[in-house]
Every structure is written in structure tokens, then in C-alpha cells.
C-alpha positions as CSV (number, residue, x, y, z in Angstrom):
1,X,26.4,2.6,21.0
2,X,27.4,-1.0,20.0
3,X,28.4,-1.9,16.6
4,X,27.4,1.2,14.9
5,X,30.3,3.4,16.8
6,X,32.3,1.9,14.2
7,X,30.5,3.2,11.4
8,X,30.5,7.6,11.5
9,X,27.8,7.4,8.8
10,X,25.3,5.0,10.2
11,X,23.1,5.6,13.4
12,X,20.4,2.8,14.4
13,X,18.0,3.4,17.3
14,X,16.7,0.2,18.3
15,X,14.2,1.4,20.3
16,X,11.8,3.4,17.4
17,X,13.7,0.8,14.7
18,X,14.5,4.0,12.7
19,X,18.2,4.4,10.6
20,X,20.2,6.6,9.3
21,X,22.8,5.4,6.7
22,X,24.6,7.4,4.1
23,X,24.7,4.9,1.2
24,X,27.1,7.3,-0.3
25,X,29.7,7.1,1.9
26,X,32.8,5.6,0.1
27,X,33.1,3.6,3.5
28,X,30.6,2.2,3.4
29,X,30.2,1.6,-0.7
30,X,33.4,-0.1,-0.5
31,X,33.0,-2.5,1.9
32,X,29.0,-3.0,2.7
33,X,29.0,-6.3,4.8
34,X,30.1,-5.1,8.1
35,X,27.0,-2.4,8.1
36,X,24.8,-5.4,7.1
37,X,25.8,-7.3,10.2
38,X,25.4,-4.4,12.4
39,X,22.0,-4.1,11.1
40,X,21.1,-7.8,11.3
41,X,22.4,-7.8,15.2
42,X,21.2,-4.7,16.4
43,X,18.0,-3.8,14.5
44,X,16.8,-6.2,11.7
45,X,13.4,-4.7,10.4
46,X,13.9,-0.8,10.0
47,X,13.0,2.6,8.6
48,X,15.4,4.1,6.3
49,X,15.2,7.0,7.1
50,X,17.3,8.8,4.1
51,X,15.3,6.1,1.7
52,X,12.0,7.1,3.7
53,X,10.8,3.3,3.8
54,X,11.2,-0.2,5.8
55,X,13.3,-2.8,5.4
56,X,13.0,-6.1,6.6
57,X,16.8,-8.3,6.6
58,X,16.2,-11.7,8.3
59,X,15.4,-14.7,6.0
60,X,11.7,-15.7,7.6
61,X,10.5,-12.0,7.1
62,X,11.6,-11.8,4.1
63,X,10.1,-15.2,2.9
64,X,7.1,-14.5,4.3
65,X,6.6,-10.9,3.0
66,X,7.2,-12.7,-0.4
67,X,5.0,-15.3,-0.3
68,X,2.3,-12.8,1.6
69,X,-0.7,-11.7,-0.9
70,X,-1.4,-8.9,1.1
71,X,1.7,-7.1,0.6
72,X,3.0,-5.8,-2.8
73,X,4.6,-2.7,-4.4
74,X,1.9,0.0,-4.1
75,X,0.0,1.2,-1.0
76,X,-2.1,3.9,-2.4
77,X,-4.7,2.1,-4.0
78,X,-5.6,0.7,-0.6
79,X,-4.7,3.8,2.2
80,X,-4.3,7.3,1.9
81,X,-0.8,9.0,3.0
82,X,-2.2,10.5,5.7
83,X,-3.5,6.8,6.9
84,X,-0.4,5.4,7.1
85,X,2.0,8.4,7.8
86,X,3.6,8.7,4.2
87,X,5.4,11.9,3.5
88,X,4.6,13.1,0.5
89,X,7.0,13.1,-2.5
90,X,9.8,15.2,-3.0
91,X,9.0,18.1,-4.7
92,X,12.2,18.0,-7.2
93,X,11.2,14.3,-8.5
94,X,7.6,14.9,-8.6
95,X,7.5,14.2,-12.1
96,X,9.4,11.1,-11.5
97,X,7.5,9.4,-9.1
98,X,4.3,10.4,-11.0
99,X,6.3,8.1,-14.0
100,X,6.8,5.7,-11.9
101,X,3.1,5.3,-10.3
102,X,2.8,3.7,-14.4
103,X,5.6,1.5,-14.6
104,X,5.3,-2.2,-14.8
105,X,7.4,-2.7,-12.0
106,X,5.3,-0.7,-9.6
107,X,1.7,-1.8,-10.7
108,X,-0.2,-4.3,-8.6
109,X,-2.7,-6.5,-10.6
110,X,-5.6,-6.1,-12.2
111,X,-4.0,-3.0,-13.4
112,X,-0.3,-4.5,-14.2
113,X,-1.9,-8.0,-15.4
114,X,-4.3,-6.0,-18.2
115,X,-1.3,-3.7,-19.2
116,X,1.2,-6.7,-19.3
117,X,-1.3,-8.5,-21.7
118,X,-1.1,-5.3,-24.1
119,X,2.4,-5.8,-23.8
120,X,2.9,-9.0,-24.5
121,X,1.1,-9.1,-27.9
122,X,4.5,-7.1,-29.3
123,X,6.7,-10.3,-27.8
124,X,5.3,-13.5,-29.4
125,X,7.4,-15.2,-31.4
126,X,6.0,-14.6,-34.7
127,X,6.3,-10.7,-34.1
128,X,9.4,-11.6,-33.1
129,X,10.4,-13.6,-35.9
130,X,9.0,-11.0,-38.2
131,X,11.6,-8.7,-37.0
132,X,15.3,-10.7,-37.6
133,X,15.5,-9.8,-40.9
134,X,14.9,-6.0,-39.7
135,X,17.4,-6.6,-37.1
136,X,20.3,-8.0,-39.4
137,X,19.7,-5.5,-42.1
138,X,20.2,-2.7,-39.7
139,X,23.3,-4.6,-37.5
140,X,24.8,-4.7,-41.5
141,X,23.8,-1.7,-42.4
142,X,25.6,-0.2,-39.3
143,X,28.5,-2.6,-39.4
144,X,29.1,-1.3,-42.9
145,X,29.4,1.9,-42.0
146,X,32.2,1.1,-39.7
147,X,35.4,1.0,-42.5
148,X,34.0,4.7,-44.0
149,X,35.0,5.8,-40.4
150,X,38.4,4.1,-39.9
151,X,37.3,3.7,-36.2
152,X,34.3,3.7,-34.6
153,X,32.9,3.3,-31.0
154,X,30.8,0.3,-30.3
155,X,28.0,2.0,-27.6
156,X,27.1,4.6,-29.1
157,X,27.4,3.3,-33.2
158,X,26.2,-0.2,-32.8
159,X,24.9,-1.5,-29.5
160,X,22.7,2.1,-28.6
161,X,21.2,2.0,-32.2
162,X,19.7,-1.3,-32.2
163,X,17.5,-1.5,-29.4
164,X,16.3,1.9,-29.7
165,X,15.5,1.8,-33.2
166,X,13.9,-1.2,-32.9
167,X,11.7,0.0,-30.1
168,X,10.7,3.2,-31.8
169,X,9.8,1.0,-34.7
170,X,7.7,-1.5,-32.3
171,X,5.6,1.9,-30.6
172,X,5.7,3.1,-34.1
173,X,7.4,6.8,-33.8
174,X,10.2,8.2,-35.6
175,X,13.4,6.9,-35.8
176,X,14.5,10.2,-35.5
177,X,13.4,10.4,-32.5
178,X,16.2,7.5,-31.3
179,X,18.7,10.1,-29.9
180,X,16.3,11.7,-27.8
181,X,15.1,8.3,-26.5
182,X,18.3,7.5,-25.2
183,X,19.1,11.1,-24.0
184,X,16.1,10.6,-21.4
185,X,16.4,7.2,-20.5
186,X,20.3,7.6,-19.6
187,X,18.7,10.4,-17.2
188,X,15.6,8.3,-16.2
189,X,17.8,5.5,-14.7
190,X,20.4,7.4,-13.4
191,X,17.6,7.8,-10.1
192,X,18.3,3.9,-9.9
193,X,22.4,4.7,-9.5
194,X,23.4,4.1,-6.1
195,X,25.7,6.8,-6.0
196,X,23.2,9.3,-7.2
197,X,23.5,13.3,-7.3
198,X,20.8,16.2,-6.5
199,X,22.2,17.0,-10.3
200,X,21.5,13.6,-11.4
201,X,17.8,13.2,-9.5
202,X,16.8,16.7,-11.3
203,X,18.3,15.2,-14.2
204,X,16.0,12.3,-14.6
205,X,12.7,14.3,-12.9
206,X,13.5,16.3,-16.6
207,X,13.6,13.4,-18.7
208,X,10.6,12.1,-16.9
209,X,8.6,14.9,-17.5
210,X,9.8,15.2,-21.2
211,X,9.1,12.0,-22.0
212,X,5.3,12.2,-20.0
213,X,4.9,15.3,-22.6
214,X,6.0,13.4,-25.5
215,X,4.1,10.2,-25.0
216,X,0.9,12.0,-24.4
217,X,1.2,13.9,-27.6
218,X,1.7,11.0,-29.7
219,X,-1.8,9.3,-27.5
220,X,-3.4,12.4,-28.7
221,X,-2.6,12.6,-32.3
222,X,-3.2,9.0,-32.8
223,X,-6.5,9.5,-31.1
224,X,-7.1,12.4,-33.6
225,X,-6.1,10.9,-36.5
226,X,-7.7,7.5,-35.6
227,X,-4.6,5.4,-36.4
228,X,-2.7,3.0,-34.0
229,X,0.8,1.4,-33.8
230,X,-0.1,-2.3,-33.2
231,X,3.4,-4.8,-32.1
232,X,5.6,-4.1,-35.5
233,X,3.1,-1.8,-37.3
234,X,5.9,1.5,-37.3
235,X,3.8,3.5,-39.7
236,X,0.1,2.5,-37.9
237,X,-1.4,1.2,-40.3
238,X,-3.4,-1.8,-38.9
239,X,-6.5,0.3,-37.6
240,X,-8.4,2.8,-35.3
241,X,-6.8,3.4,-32.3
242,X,-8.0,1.6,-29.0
243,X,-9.6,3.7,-26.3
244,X,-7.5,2.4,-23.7
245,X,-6.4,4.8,-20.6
């Protein structure tokens, strides 16, 4: 049994390199390290199986998966799931990991280098210094507004507002459309919570979907109309929308 009949919520089998670990047990949440040494002793590369993926703990692996070309976040653009054994997603997120086969984070080059140098246009500095006197108007503006209440609270009057307006100026939709911003994204990242929920996974499969649905109906009407939102152009003024997929 070795190490691990010290831990209820952790099972390793050395011989297949497959693990079970319930990273919600408060046992383990609270005090980590001694499960990371069983690990590094008994079974240092290893499926997960609750996180359905491999993980790699020793310093040389892990080096030399990071300095290795060949490896990267996405799989599918090179082998089917079928080749390499991948169980299909979960039906409950599907909308989620759909999101998330588009996100920065996940993409692999040339697809995340041409989408990163879209991006990038909205962050050089003389967009960005074209925005300060936005940003201090509106941190006034909101300040302001803070004696009229008597009391206010910081999050969700001050430090929510900025960013998100901001942003929704920057993509150009409406401001309006703030609250709902933040109502999906609060559910979007709660996937990335460690102590995540069932509630909180259909939670942020929802927002995904929501915000897939919204995003492709502002594609489509600028498509219609022929107007773009270029970096800082809120209203899209600056000319006919680019065919990009």
C-alpha cells in the first residue's frame, strides 16, 4: 500500500501509472505536500484519472516537456480521440470545452500567433494612451457618485465597472451590456476553482454557451451591416468589417 494508506482519498497504482485523488477533499486542500511526496516516491508521471489527463512531477520531465517543440496544449489538430484513447468530453460542459477549443491559452501557433496579432493591435501604447483620459473620467465619474450613496461597496461600484466598461468599449458593444459580461464571466471561471461544484460546472457550461450565442450575433450583424469595431472604435466607425473566421 505504501505511502498512500495514509491518504483515504488518494489511490496510485504503480504498475498502469493511473491515480485517483479527490482534490476536494478538505484533507487534502489543507495540507497538499504530503500527497505530492507520495506521488513523487511512488509514481511520478501519472494519469489523473478524476482530471482524465497526465501529469509529469519530476524536475527533468518537466524541463524537458517545456523546452520540447513537439508537445503543446492541443492534441487534436494532430490525432483523432480514437488515436490516442481520449474520452470524449463531458456531456454537461460541452459548451465549455467547445469555448475553450478558442481561447488564447489553448491554441497552438499558427492559429494562436495570427489571433494574438489581431489582438495586439488594441494594446499598443498609443491605443492605450488614447484611453487614460476615458479611464479617469469614468474612475471620477464613479468616485463621485460615492457621497450621493453615503456608502458604497468597492467590487461591484468601482473595481467591476472599470474593466468591463472599458472592454465593451474596446470590442465596441454596449455598455449596457457590462452586467451581463460579468454575470458570465464570474460563471465561466468558476470551472477554474479548485473546489468546484456539478452546480458551478453547469454554471459556467451556461455562461459559455450564452456568451458563444451572443458573440456570434454581434459577428453577424456587423457582417450585415458592414461595420467593424477596430482597438477603441466603440461605435464601429473605422470601416467594413474583416472577413476573418
Amino acid at each position: 500500500m505504501g505511502m498512500t494508506a495514509t491518504f483515504p482519498f488518494l489511490k496510485i497504482d504503480p504498475a498502469t501509472r493511473r491515480v485517483s485523488l479527490d482534490a476536494r477533499d478538505p484533507a487534502f486542500y489543507n495540507d497538499p505536500n504530503p500527497v505530492y511526496a507520495a506521488l513523487h516516491a511512488e509514481c511520478p508521471t501519472f494519469y489523473w484519472e478524476e482530471q482524465r489527463q497526465w501529469f509529469f512531477t519530476g524536475y527533468d520531465h518537466v524541463s524537458a516537456l517545456l523546452r520540447d517543440r513537439r508537445f503543446g496544449r492541443q492534441i487534436l489538430h494532430v490525432a483523432s480521440r480514437e488515436e490516442i484513447g481520449l474520452a470524449e468530453p463531458l456531456e454537461h460542459v460541452k459548451h465549455f470545452d467547445a469555448a475553450e477549443q478558442h481561447s488564447l491559452l489553448e491554441l497552438e501557433p499558427p492559429e494562436h500567433t495570427r489571433l494574438r496579432t489581431l489582438i495586439n493591435r488594441a494594446f499598443v501604447s498609443r491605443h492605450v494612451d488614447k484611453m487614460k483620459p476615458e479611464i479617469e473620467e469614468l474612475a471620477n465619474r464613479l468616485i463621485d457618485a460615492f457621497e450621493s450613496k453615503g456608502e458604497t461597496e468597492l467590487l461591484s461600484s468601482y473595481a467591476d465597472v472599470i474593466p468591463v466598461t472599458m472592454i465593451a468599449r474596446m470590442i465596441g458593444i454596449p455598455e449596457e451590456m457590462g452586467p451581463q459580461l460579468l454575470k458570465w464571466s464570474h460563471a465561466y471561471v468558476g470551472m477554474y476553482m479548485f473546489k468546484r461544484t456539478p452546480e458551478d460546472e453547469l454554471l459556467a457550461d451556461r455562461a459559455a454557451h450564452e456568451f458563444s450565442d451572443y458573440v456570434r450575433s454581434v459577428i453577424a450583424e456587423r457582417r450585415r451591416t458592414g461595420r467593424s469595431a477596430e482597438p477603441h472604435d466603440p461605435h464601429g466607425t473605422q470601416g467594413p468589417v474583416p472577413h476573418r473566421r
